[in-house]
Phi, psi and omega in degrees: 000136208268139156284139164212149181218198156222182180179116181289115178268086156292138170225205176291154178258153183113016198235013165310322209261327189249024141275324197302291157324325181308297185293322149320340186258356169271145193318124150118326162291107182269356202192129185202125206199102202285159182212161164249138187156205187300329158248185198262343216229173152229129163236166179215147180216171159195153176196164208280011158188152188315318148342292191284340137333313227240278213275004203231326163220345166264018181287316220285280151337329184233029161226007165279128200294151165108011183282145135231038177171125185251158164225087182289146181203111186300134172259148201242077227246000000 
């Protein structure tokens, strides 16, 4: 069974639109989506375990420029 989450993006501001893209392009990202409210970015991933989670997109995730703060929340199906 596969991990999946979402992970809330604040980012600098004006930079919602070329982190959201940025972020469309890593393996594994099903939804990357600027919104408005306390963040800026919405994402969704998956992968086939929390490791491979943790190293493979959101290592991934936090090195595109213009974030300054993630929040994950593992969806719990």
């Amino acid at each position: 069974m596969s991990v999946q989450a979402y992970i809330l993006i604040q980012t600098e501001v004006g930079k919602a639109s070329s982190v959201a893209n940025a972020i469309k392009g890593i393996a594994g990202v099903t939804l990357a989506e600027g919104v408005t409210g306390p963040y800026d970015v919405i994402m969704r991933a998956e992968a086939p375990s929390m490791e491979e989670f943790g190293r493979a997109i959101l290592s991934k995730v936090q090195a595109v420029p213009g974030i300054t703060r993630t929040l994950t929340c593992p969806v719990t199906n």
